[in-house]
Each structure stands twice: as C-alpha cells, then as structure tokens.
C-alpha positions in Angstrom: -48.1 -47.7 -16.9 -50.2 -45.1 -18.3 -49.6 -42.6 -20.8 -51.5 -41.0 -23.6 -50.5 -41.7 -28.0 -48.1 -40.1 -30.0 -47.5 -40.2 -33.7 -44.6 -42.6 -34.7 -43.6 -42.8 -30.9 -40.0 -42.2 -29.9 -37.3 -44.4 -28.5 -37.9 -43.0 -25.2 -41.6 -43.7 -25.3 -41.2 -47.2 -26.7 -38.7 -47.7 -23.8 -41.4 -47.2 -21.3 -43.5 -49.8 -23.1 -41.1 -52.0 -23.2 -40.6 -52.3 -19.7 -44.4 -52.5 -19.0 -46.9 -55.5 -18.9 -50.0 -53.4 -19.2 -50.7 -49.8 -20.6 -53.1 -48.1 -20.1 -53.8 -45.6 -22.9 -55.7 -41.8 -21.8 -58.4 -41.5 -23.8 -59.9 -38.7 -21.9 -57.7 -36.1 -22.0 -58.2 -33.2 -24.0 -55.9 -32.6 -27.1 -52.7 -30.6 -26.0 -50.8 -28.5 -28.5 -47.7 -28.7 -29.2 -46.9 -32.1 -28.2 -45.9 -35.2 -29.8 -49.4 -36.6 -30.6 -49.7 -35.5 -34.6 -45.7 -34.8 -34.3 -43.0 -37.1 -34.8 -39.0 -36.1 -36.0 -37.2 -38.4 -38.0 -33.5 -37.8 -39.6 -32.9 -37.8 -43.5 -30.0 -36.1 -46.0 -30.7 -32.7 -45.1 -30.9 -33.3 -41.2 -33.6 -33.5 -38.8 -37.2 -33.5 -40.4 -40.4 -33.1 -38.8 -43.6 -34.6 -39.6 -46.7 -32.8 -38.7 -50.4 -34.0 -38.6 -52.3 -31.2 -40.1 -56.0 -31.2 -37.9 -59.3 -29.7 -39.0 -59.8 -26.0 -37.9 -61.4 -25.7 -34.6 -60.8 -25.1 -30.6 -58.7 -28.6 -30.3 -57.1 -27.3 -26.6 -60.9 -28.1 -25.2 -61.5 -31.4 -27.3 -61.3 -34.8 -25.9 -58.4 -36.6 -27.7 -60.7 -38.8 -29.0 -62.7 -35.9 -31.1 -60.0 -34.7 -32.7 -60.1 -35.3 -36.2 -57.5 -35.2 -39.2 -57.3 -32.8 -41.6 -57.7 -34.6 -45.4 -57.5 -31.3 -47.1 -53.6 -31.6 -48.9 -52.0 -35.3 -49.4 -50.0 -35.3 -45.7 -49.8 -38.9 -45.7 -48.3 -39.5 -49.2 -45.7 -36.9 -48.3 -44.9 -38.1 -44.8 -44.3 -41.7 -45.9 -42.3 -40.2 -48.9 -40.1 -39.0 -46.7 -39.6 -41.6 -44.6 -39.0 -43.9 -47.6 -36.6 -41.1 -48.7 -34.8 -41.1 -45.0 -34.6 -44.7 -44.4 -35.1 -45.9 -48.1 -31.0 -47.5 -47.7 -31.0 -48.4 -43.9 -30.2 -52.5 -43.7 -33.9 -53.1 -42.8 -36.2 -50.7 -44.3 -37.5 -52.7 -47.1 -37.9 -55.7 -44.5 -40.2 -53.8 -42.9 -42.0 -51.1 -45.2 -45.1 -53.4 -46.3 -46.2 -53.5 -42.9 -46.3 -49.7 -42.3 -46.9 -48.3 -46.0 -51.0 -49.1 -45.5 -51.1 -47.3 -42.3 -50.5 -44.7 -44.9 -52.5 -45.7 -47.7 -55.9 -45.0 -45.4 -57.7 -42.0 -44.7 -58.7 -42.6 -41.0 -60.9 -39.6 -39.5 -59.5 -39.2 -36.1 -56.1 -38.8 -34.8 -56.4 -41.3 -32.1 -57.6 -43.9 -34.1 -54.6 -43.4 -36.5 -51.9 -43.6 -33.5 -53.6 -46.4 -32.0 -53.0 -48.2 -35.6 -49.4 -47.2 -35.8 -48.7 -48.0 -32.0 -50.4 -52.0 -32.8 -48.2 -52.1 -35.7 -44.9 -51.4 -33.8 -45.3 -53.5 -30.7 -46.1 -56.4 -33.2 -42.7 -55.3 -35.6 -40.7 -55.1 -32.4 -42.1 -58.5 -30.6 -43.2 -56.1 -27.0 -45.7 -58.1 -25.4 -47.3 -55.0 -23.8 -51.3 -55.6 -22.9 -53.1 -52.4 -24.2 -55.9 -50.6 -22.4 -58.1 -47.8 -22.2 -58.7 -45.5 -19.4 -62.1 -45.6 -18.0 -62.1 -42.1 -16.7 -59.4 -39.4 -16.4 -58.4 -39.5 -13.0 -54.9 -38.3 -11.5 -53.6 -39.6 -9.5 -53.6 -42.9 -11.1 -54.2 -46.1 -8.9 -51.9 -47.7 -6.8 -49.4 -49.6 -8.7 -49.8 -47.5 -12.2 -46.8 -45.5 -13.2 -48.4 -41.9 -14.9 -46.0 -41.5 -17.8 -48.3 -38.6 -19.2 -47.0 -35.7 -21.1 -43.4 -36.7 -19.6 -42.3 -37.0 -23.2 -42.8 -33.9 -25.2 -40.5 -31.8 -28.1 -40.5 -29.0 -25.4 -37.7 -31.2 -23.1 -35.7 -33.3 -25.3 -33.5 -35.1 -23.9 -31.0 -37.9 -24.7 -31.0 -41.4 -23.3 -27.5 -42.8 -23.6 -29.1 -45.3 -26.2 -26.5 -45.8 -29.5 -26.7 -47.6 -33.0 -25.7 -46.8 -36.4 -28.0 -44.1 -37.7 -28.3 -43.6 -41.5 -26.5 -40.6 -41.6 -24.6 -40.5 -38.6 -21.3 -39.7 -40.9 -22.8 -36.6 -42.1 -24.9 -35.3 -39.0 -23.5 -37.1 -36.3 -25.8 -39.1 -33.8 -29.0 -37.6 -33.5 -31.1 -38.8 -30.3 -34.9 -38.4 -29.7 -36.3 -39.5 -32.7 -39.2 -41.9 -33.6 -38.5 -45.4 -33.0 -39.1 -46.0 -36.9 -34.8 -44.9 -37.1 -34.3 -47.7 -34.5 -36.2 -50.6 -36.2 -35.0 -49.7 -39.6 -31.7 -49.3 -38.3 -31.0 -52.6 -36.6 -34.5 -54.6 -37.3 -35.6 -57.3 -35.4 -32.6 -56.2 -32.2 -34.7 -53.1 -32.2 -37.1 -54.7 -28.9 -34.2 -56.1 -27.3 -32.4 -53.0 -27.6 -35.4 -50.7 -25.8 -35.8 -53.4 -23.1 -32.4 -54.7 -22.4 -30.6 -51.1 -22.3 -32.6 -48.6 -20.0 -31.0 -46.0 -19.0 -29.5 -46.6 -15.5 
C-alpha cells in the first residue's frame, strides 16, 4: 500500500498497515494543512485532546513534506508527552511501554518527517506488524499495478468510526471515543493491540 505519515497514527491507519506486507511511504508530496501529519487526538480527564506540531513560519502548502521543518521555539514535546503521561499514566500498560516512546520525545529532530518516520518504526516494533517500509521514488498517481493508494483517505476532516471496541481509560466518564491515535489502543490492551488491528477489520 501507499500512503503518506502522520503523527502518532490512528487505529484506522495502523489498520491499513497491518494488513499490508510492504508500504510504501510518499515522500514527495507537498505538506497539506490541516491533516493528520503534525496532528494526532488522544482522550484524557477532560475529554478529547489534541496534539499539534507547531512548524516554522513559512509557505508549507508548496513545500515537499520532506522540507518541512519543526518549530523548537516553546517546549511542544515536553507538553505533548506530559499529556499523554497524564491521559494514559493509569491504563494497564502504559508504564510497560512508556520507555520506549518517552526518547522520541526527549530529541529535537528538525523535520517533521523524520520525527513521524521515528514514531511510525517505534510502533510497528511495539505492536509486532511485520510491515516492509519504503519510500516513493517519485510522486506518481496512479500508483502501479498491485499498490493500494491509501493517501489522504484518513484525515480529521472525515472521521469516522470503525466498529473496533476495548476498554478505553475513561470510557465511564466520556463514553467510547473512536478515531484516536493508536497510542489509546496499545496502552489499553498492550501486546493484543497488533492482533486486534489485523484480526478485526472492519467487514
């Protein structure tokens, strides 16, 4: 399949790469607003939260994705792994697994797609998916014979729920909440969570 990187990739997303041998990551693209790749939503005390990559100043609609650089100017990281430690800090698996994400934080990489790359490796490792990673040579569309385009099919602008349940965090106080980064999966049910995505697509 192809499709492009997000930040702290949903439980749809992760589905799709669950499913696939290869993937082949867009890295010609030009940087779309708006869209999940500095964005992520996660679900703590108060309700839905979402996490924003603040980017340098500049015309990032007509940069290639892989010129788009992060903006170091306030503390972002410290406060988006603060709440995520604060949102999943009593979930039956967080502190099994917060060693291996809390450096992804403790960096200061200089471009976005560099930093979703590392976050992507991390998860597929977490959640045993054997997916093969690749690149894009060129941006082409349509793809080659035999290459499923998942680009910009995921996106904040058309959530949608997948019929996938577990016990959330707060599910008693906000209900089930769908759509969110696949970090509420794997903290919620640990090392299930890559069964769960491949062995329960939607029909």
């Amino acid at each position: 399949m192809l499709t492009e990187l997000h930040y702290l990739p949903n439980i749809r997303y992760m589905r799709q790469l669950a499913m696939a041998d290869e993937v082949f990551i867009e890295q010609w693209e030009h940087y779309q607003k708006g869209s999940y790749r500095n964005r992520a939503h996660i679900v703590g005390g108060n309700g839905l939260q979402r996490l924003s990559i603040p980017l340098l100043k500049g015309k990032n609609e007509q940069q290639s994705i892989r010129e788009v650089r992060i903006a170091w100017y306030q503390n972002w990281a410290k406060q988006h792994w603060n709440s995520i430690a604060s949102a999943y800090g009593k979930s039956p698996f967080f502190e099994y697994y917060a060693d291996d994400l809390r450096p992804i934080y403790e960096g200061k990489p200089e471009f976005l797609f560099d930093f979703n790359l590392r976050i992507l490796e991390v998860l597929l490792e977490l959640m045993g998916l054997e997916a093969s990673l690749k690149f894009t040579a060129q941006y082409d569309a349509p793809t080659e014979a035999g290459v499923a385009d998942r680009r910009n099919t995921i996106s904040p602008k058309n959530p949608a729920d997948d019929g996938l349940r577990y016990r959330q965090v707060f599910e008693e106080r906000h209900g089930f909440v769908p759509d969110l980064s696949v970090l509420d999966l794997l903290f919620c049910v640990g090392p299930e969570a890559g069964d769960l995505l491949y062995y329960n697509q939607k029909k």
